[in-house]
C-alpha positions in Angstrom: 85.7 98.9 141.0 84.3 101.5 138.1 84.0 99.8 135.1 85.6 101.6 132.3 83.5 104.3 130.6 84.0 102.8 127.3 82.8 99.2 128.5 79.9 100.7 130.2 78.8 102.0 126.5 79.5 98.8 124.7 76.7 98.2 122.2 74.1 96.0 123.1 72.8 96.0 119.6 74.4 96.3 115.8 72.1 99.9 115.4 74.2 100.8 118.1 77.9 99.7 116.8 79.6 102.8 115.8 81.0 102.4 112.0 82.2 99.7 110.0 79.1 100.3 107.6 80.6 98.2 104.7 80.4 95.0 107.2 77.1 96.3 108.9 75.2 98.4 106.8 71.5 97.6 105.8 73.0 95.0 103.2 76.4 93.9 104.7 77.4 90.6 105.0 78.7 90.3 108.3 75.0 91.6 109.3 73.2 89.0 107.6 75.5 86.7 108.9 75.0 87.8 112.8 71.0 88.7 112.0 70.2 85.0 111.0 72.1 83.2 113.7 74.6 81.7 111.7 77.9 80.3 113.6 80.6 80.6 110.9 84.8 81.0 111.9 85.4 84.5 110.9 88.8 86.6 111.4 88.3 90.2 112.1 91.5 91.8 110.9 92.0 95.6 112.0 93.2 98.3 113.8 92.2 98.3 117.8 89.2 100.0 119.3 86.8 99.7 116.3 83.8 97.2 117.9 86.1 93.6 117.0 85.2 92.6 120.3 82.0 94.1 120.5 80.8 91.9 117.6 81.7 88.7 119.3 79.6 89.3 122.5 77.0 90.3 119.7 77.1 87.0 117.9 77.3 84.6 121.1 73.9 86.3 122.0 72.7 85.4 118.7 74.0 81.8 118.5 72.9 80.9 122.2 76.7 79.8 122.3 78.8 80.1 125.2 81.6 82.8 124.7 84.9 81.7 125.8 87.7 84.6 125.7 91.4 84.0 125.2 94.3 86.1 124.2 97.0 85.2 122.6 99.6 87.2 123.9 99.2 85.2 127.3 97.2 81.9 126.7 99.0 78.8 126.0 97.8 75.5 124.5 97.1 74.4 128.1 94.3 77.0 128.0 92.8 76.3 124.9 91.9 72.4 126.1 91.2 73.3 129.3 88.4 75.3 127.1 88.1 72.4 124.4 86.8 70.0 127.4 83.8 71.6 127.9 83.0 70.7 124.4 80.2 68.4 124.4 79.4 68.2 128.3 76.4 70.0 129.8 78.4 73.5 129.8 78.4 73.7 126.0 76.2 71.0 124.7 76.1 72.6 121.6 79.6 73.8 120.9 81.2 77.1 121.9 82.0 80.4 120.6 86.3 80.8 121.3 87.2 84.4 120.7 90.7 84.7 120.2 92.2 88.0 120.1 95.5 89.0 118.8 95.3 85.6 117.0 98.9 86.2 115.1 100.7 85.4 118.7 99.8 81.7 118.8 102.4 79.6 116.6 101.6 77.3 114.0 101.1 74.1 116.4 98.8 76.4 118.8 96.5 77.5 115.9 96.3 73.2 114.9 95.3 72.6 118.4 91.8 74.2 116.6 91.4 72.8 113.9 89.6 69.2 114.6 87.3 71.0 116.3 86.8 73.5 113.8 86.0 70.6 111.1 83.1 69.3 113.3 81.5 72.3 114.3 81.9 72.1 118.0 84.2 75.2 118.1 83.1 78.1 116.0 86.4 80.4 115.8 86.0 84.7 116.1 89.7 85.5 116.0 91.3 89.0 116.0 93.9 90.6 115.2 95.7 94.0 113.9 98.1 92.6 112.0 97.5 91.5 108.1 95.9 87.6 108.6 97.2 86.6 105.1 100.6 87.0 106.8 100.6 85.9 110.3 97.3 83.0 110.0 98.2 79.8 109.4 97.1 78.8 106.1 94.7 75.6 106.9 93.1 77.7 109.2 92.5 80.2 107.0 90.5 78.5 104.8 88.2 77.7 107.0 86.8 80.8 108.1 85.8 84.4 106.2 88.2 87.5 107.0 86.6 90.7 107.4 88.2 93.4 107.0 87.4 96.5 109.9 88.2 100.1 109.1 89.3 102.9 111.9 86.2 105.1 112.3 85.7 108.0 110.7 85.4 111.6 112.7 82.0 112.4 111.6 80.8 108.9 112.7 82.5 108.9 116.2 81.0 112.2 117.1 77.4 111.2 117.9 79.3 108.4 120.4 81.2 111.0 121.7 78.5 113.2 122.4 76.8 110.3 124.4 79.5 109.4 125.8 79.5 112.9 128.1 75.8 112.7 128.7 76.6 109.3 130.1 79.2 111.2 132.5 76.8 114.5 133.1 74.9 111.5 135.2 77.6 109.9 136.6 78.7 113.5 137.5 75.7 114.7 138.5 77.1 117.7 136.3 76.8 120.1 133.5 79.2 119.4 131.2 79.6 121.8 128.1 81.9 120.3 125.1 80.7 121.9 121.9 81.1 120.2 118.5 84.0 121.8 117.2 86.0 120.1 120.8 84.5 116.7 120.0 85.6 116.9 116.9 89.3 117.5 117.8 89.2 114.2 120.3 87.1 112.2 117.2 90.5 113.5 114.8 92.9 112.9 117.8 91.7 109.2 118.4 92.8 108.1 114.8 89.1 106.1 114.7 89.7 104.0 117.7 86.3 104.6 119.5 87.4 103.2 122.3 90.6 105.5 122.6 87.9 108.4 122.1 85.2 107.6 124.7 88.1 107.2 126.9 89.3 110.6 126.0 86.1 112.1 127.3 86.0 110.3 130.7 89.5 111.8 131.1 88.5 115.1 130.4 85.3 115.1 132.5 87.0 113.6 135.6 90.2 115.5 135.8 88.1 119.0 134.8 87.9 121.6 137.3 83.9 122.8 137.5 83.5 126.6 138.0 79.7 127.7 139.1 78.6 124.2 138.8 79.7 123.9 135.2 82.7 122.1 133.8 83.9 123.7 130.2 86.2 121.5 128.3 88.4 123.0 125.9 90.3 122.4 122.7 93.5 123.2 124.6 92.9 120.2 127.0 91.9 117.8 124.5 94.6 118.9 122.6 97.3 118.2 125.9 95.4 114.6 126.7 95.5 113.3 123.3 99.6 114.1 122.6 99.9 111.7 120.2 97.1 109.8 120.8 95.9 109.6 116.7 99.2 107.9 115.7 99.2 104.2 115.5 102.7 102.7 114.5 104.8 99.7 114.8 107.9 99.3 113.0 107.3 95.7 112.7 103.3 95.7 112.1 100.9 96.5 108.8 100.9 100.3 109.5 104.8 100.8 108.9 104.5 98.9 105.9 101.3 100.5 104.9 102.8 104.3 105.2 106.1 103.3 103.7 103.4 101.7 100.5 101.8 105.4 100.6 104.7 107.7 100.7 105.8 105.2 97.4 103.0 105.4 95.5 102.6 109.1 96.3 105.8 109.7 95.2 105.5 107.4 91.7 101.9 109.3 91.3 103.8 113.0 91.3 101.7 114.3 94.3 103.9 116.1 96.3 101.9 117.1 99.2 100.6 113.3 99.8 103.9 112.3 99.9 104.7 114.8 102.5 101.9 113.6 104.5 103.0 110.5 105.0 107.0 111.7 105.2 105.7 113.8 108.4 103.9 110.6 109.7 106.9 108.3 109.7 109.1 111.0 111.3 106.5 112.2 113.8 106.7 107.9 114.8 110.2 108.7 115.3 111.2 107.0 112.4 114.3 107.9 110.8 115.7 105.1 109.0 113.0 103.5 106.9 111.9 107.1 105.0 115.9 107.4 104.3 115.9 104.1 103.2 113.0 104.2 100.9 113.4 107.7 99.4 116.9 106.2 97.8 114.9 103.2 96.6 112.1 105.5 95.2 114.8 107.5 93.1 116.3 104.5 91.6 113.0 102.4 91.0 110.2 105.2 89.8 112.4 108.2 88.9 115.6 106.2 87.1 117.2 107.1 83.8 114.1 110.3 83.4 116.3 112.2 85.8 120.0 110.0 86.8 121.1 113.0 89.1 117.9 112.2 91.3 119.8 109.2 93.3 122.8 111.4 93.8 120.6 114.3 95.1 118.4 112.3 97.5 121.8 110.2 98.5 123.1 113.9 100.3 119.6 114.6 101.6 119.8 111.3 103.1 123.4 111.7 104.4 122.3 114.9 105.4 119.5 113.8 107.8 120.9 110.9 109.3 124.1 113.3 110.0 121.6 115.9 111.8 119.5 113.6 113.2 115.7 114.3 114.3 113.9 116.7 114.5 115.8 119.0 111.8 116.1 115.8 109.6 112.8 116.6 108.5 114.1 119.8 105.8 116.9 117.5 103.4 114.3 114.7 103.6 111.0 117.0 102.5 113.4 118.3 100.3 114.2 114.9 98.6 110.2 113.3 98.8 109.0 116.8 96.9 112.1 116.6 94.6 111.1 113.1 93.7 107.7 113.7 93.6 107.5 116.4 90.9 110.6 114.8 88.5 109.9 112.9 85.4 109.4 109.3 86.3 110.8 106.1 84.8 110.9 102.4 85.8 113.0 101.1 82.5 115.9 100.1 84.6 113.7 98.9 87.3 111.8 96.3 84.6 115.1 95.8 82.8 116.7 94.3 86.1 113.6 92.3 87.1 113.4 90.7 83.5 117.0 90.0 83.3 117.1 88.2 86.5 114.0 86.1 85.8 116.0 84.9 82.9 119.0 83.7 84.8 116.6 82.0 87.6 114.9 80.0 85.1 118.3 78.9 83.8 119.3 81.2 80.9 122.9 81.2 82.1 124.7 80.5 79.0 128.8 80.3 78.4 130.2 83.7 78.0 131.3 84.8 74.7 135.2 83.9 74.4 135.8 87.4 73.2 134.7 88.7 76.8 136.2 86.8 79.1 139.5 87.6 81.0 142.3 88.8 78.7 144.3 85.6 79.5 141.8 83.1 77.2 142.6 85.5 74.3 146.6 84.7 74.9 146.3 80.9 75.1 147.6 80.5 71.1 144.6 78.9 70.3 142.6 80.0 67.4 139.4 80.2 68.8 137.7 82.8 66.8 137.9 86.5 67.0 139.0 88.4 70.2 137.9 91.3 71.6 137.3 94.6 70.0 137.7 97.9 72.2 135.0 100.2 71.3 137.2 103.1 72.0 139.4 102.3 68.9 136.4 102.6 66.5 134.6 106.0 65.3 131.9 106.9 67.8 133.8 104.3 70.2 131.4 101.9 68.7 131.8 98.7 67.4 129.4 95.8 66.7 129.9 92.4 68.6 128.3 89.7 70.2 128.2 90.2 73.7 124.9 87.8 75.2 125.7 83.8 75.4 124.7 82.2 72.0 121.6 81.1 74.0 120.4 84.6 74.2 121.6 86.6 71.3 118.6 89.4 70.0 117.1 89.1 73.4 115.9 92.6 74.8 115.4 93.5 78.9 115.7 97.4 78.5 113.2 100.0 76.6 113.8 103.2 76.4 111.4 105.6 78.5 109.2 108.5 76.9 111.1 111.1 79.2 113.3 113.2 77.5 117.1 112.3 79.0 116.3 108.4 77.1 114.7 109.4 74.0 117.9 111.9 73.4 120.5 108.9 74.5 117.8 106.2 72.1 118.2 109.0 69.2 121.6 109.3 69.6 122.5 105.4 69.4 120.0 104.6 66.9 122.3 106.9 64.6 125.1 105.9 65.7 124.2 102.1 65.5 122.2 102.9 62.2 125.8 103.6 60.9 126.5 100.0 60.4 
């Protein structure tokens, strides 16, 4: 059977391992750490396609270790001591190497099975995984082995791969193949940094091409039909939902408009409907709040609007809303009001109401208990002082009034009114 034109590349050095230059560069860690020989547990958390795997093979030829491989998505504890008995006998006299990819499918008790051997050295742990390991890792684990953190590949890095990646298939061919840079540049963009996903791309294109005078031509228009949507990586339940969601937030609370579009068009180009709706009306009451009240109510019809009209026109009230949001005056004094308020009441600041406030029937019991309540509508201004926290918390303060214009005019007009008495 072929092997895979993407296996067939796999680096057989680190000069050859496409990216990750913060881990591998001349003085990165994970290179010193794979240069000397040294078996450590690591974790490689990131996206798929990016040399996780490639590193592993790298290190076992380092550490003169033999590489077991399991993933978690199918193994079961069954075959991780069916590995652990070689431990110690003439197959691995001197430990293994378990890889472990897509570590965050094995439960709590499969990722224990590990740890004994982890402690004496006879198993040295690569895991993988795409999801955050601060999240899905158990915690003992952990904190025995060094996360490193893998990036998708930039364009301008993948391109040299890709360019050896169709001289590779020119042999295999026995073909000229003519891709110029400006077409490996569009699969490099399309891939979303998964080289893998990229050199892939290629051997599609060069197989399936049609050669014409004993050259094959590949064009922007077929890498643009093979790679459909072949840049997006989402999962509603992994890091990258919760990562865009983060970035259309912060783009929003940072008053960039056309960042926050970006990441609007990739959550509905995923499909996703709910979550942008969902977060836009969190976004107007948390980062936009009393600087412009009518923002909620706005966003609330664009929202309405789009889950009405469903996908793909859903895309115009919802721009609408993210750019509305975006360039309005922001303010979190509600948001910090709220969040101080109920810190108080989880610590225990739950004092008894004031008499005066509670239910019209303790104010008709007979009993003199002090004054009742006064209604602010029968004084001038439809203001009246009166204790209204529990004893406990009387002068305490949760809400300041924002710089933005609509809360300085309503803190200007109380402090007049108030001022008054």
């Amino acid at each position: 059977m072929d092997r895979p034109l993407a296996d067939e590349m796999r680096p057989k050095s680190l000069d050859d391992v496409v990216g990750q230059k913060h881990l591998l560069g001349e003085n990165g860690l994970l290179r010193r750490i794979i240069e000397s020989g040294t078996a450590t547990n690591m974790i490689f958390y990131g996206p798929p396609g990016i040399g996780k795997t490639t590193l592993a093979n790298l290190i076992a030829a380092k550490t003169n270790k033999p590489l077991y491989k399991l993933n978690a998505t199918t193994a079961s504890i069954s075959d991780i001591k069916e590995i652990l008995a070689n431990v110690g006998t003439i197959l691995a006299p001197g430990g293994i190497l378990l890889y472990l990819d897509e570590i965050q499918y094995f439960n709590k008790k499969q990722q224990q099975t590990l740890l004994e051997f982890m402690e004496n050295g006879s198993v040295t742990l690569i895991a993988s995984t795409t999801e955050n390991p601060y999240f899905y890792v158990y915690s003992a684990l952990l904190s025995r082995s060094t996360v490193f953190e893998f990036k998708p590949v930039a364009p301008q890095e993948l391109c040299p791969a890709l360019r050896r990646a169709v001289t590779v298939m020119e042999k295999e061919l026995q073909i000229k193949i003519e891709c110029g840079d400006a077409v490996l540049e569009k699969i490099a963009y399309f891939c979303g940094g998964d080289v893998r996903k990229g050199i892939s791309a290629v051997e599609l294109l060069c197989k399936a091409g049609v050669p014409k005078e004993g050259i094959l031509t590949i064009s922007e228009e077929e890498v643009a039909q093979a790679a459909q949507r072949s840049a997006m990586r989402y999962d509603r339940d992994g890091d990258d939902h919760y990562d865009l969601l983060s970035a259309l937030q912060k783009s929003i609370r940072g008053s960039d408009p056309d960042a926050a579009i970006y990441y609007l068009a990739r959550l509905l180009e995923a499909g996703d409907l709910l979550s942008p709706c969902r977060r836009l009306l969190v976004i107007a009451a948390e980062d936009i709040g009393l600087a412009y009240p009518q923002a909620i109510a706005i966003v609330k019809a664009c929202v309405d609007a789009a889950q009405q009209i469903g996908l793909p026109e859903a895309r115009l009230p919802l721009a609408e809303a993210a750019i509305l949001l975006a360039t309005a005056p922001k303010s979190n004094s509600a948001h910090n009001a709220i969040i101080a308020a109920m810190a108080d009441v989880r610590r225990g600041a739950s004092g008894d109401i004031p008499r005066h406030l509670k239910n019209v029937h303790a104010d008709s019991t007979g009993a003199d208990r002090g004054p009742g309540y006064r209604y602010p509508h029968d004084f001038p201004n439809h203001y009246v002082p009166q204790q209204y926290f529990p004893d406990d918390l009387v002068g305490t303060q949760y809400y300041e009034y924002g710089e933005n214009k609509n809360e300085q005019a309503a803190k200007k007009y109380w402090d007049h009114i108030k001022g008054m008495h």
